[in-house]
DODRENDO-939799 format. One line per field, with one value per residue: residue number from 1; residue in three letters; x, y, z of N, C-alpha, C in turn. Coordinates in steps of 0.1 Angstrom, whole numbers, plus 5000, padded with zeros to 4 digits. Example, Ala and Ser with C-alpha at 12.3 -4.5 7.8 and 13.67 -1.06 7.14 Angstrom:
! residues 2
pos = (1	2)
code = (ala	ser)
n_east = (5132	5128)
n_north = (4943	4978)
n_up = (5078	5071)
ca_east = (5123	5137)
ca_north = (4955	4989)
ca_up = (5078	5071)
c_east = (5132	5129)
c_north = (4967	5000)
c_up = (5078	5079)
//
This chain:
! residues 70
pos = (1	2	3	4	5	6	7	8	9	10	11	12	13	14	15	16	17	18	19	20	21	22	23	24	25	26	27	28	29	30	31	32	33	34	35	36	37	38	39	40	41	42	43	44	45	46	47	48	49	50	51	52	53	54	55	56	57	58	59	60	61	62	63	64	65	66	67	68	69	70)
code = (unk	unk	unk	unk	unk	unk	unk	unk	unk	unk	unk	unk	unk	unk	unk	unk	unk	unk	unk	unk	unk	unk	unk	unk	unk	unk	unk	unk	unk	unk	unk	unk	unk	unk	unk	unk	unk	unk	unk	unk	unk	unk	unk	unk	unk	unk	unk	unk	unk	unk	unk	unk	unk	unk	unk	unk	unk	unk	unk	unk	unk	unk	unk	unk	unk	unk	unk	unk	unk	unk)
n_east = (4022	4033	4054	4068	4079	4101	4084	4061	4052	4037	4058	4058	4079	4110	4143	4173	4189	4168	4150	4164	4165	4138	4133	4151	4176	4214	4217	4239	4234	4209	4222	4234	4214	4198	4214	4222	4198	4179	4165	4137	4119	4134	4127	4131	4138	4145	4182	4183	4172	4147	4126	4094	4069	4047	4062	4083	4070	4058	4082	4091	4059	4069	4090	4086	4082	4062	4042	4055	4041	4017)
n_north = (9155	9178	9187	9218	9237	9263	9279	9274	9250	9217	9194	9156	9138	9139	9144	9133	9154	9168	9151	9141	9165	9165	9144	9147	9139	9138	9143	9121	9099	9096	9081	9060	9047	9038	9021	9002	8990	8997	9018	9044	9033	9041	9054	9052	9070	9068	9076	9091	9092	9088	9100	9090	9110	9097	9075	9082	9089	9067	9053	9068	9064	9034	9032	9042	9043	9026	9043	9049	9025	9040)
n_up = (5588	5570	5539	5532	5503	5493	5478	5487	5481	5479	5489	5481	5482	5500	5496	5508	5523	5536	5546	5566	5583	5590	5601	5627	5626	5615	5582	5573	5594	5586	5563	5571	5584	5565	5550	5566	5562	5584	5586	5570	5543	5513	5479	5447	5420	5393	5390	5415	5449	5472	5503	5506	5524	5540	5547	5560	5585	5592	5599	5618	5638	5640	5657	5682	5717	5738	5761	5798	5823	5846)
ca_east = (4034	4034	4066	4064	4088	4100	4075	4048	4040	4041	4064	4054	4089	4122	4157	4184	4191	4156	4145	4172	4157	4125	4134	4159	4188	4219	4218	4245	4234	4200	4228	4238	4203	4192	4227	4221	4182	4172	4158	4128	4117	4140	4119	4145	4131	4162	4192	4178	4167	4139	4120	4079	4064	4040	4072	4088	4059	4056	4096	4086	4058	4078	4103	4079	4083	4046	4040	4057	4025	4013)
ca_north = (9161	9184	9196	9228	9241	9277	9287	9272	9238	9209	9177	9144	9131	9147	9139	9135	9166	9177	9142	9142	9172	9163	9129	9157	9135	9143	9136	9107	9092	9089	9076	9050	9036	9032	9017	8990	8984	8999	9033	9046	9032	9045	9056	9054	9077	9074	9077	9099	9084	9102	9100	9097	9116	9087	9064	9088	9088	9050	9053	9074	9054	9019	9035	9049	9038	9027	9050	9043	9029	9049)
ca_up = (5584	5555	5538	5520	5496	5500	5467	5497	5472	5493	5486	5487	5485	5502	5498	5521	5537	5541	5551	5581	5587	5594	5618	5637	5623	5607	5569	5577	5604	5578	5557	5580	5589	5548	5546	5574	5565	5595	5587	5561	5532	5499	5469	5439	5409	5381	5404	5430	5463	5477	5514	5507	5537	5543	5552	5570	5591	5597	5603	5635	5644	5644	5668	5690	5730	5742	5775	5810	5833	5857)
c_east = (4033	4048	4067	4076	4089	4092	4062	4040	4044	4049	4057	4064	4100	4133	4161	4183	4179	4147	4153	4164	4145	4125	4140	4171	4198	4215	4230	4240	4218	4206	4228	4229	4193	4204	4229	4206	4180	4166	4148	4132	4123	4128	4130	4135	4148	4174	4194	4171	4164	4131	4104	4075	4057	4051	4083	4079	4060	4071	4091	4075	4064	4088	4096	4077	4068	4048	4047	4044	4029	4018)
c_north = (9166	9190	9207	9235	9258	9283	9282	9260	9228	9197	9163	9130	9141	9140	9138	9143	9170	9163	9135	9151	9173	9153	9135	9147	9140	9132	9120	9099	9088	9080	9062	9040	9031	9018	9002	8985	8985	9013	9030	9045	9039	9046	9059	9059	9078	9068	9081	9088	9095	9095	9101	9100	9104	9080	9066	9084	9075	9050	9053	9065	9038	9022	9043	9044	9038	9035	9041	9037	9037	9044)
c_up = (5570	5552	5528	5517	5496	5490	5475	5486	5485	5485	5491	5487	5491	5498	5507	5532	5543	5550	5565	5585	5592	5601	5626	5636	5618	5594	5571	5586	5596	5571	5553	5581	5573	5546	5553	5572	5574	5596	5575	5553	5521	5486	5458	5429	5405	5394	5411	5438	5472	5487	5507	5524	5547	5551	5563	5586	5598	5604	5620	5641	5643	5653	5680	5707	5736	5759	5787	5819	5841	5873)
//
């Protein structure tokens, strides 16, 4: 997962909206699951709270349903 900025740099942290964006969440319902310790890792720089890509990542895999058998 790469996120690239509309000048085509790539991020290695998102915010909020862009970090809903990328799980197919709404921004609140990301809100919600920082807010209960049950969603991705928080990166606080200052008083911003920023998504790293990496954690995102892991997010998705830890919620990942292992295959129905066959």
């Amino acid at each position: 997962m790469r996120a690239r900025n509309s000048d085509g740099s790539i991020s290695l942290l998102l915010d909020y909206p862009r970090a809903a964006q990328a799980l197919a969440i709404t921004e609140q319902a990301l809100r919600d699951l920082v807010w209960k310790n049950r969603g991705p890792v928080v990166t606080k720089i200052g008083r911003r709270r920023m998504f790293a890509l990496s954690d995102l990542e892991e997010f998705v895999a830890r919620h990942r349903s292992p295959p129905a058998p066959p």
